[in-house]
C-alpha positions as CSV (number, residue, x, y, z in Angstrom):
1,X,59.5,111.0,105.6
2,X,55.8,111.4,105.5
3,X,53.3,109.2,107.6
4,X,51.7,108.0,104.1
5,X,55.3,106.8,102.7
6,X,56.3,105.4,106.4
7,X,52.8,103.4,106.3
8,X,53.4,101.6,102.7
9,X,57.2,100.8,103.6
10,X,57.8,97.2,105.1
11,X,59.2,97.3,108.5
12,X,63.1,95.5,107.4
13,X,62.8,99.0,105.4
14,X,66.5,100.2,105.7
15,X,67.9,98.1,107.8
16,X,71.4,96.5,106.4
17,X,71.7,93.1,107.9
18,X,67.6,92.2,106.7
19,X,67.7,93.5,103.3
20,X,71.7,92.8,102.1
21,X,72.8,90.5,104.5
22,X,76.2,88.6,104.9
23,X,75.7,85.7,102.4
24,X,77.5,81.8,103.4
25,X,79.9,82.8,100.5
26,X,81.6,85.7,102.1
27,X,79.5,88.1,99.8
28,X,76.5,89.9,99.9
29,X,73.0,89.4,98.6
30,X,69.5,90.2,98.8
31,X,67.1,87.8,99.7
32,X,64.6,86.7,97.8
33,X,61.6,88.3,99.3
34,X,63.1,92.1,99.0
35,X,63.7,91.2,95.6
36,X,59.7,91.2,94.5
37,X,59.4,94.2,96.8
38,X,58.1,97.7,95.4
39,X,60.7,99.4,98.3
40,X,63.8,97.4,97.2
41,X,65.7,100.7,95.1
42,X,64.5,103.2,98.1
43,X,65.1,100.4,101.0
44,X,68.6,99.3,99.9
45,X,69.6,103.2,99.1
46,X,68.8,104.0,102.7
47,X,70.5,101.2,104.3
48,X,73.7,102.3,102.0
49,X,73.8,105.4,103.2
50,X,73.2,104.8,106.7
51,X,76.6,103.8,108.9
52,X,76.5,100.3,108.0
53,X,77.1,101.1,104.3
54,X,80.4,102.5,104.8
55,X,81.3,99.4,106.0
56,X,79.7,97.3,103.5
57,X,82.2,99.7,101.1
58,X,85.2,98.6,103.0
59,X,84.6,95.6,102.3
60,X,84.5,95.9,98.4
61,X,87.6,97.3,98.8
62,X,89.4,94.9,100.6
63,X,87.8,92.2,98.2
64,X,89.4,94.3,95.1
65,X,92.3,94.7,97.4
66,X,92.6,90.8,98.0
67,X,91.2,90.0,94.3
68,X,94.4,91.9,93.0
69,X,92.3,94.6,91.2
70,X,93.3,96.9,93.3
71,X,96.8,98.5,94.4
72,X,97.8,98.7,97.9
73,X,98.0,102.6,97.9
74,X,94.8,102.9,96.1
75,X,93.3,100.8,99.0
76,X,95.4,102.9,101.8
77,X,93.6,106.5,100.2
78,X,90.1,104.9,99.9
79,X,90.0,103.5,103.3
80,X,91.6,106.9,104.7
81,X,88.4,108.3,103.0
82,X,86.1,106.4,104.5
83,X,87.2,106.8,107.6
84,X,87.7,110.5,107.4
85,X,84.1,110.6,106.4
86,X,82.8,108.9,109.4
87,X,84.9,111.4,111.7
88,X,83.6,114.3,110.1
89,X,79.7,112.9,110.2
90,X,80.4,111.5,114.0
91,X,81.6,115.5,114.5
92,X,78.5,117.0,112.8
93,X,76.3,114.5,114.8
94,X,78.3,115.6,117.8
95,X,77.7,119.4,117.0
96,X,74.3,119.4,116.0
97,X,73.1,116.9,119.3
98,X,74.3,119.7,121.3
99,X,72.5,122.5,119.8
């Protein structure tokens, strides 16, 4: 990221629990004030992607899981991906810290 682009972003910029946080209903949503933000597509994109957003997948699952929209196997695979995903980023983290 470039100084210029890090200067116009707001500091909540990517950070999970600020920008899509953890709503009284059980579900997310993003407050009001990141809503009339220029940032918002970037800023939520960022925080998706970071560690927090697997987790914030997980739990769309289990809420299709729970809904009934979605089958117990289908829920067993997805969350099998996920968490294969996070082992094989927590390795390349690992390996490329101690380069």
């Amino acid at each position: 990221m470039t100084e210029e682009k890090a200067e116009r972003h707001p500091p909540c910029f990517g950070d999970l629990e600020t920008v899509f946080p953890m709503g009284d209903d059980g579900l997310r949503h993003s407050p009001c004030k990141c809503l009339h933000c220029g940032s918002k597509t970037e800023c939520l994109r960022k925080a998706m992607a970071a560690g927090e957003g697997a987790r914030v997948r997980e739990e769309i699952v289990d809420r299709a899981y729970d809904s009934g929209v979605m089958g117990f196997f289908q829920r067993w695979a997805r969350k099998k991906q996920f968490h294969q995903r996070r082992r094989a980023s927590e390795r390349a983290a690992k390996q490329g810290g101690g380069s």
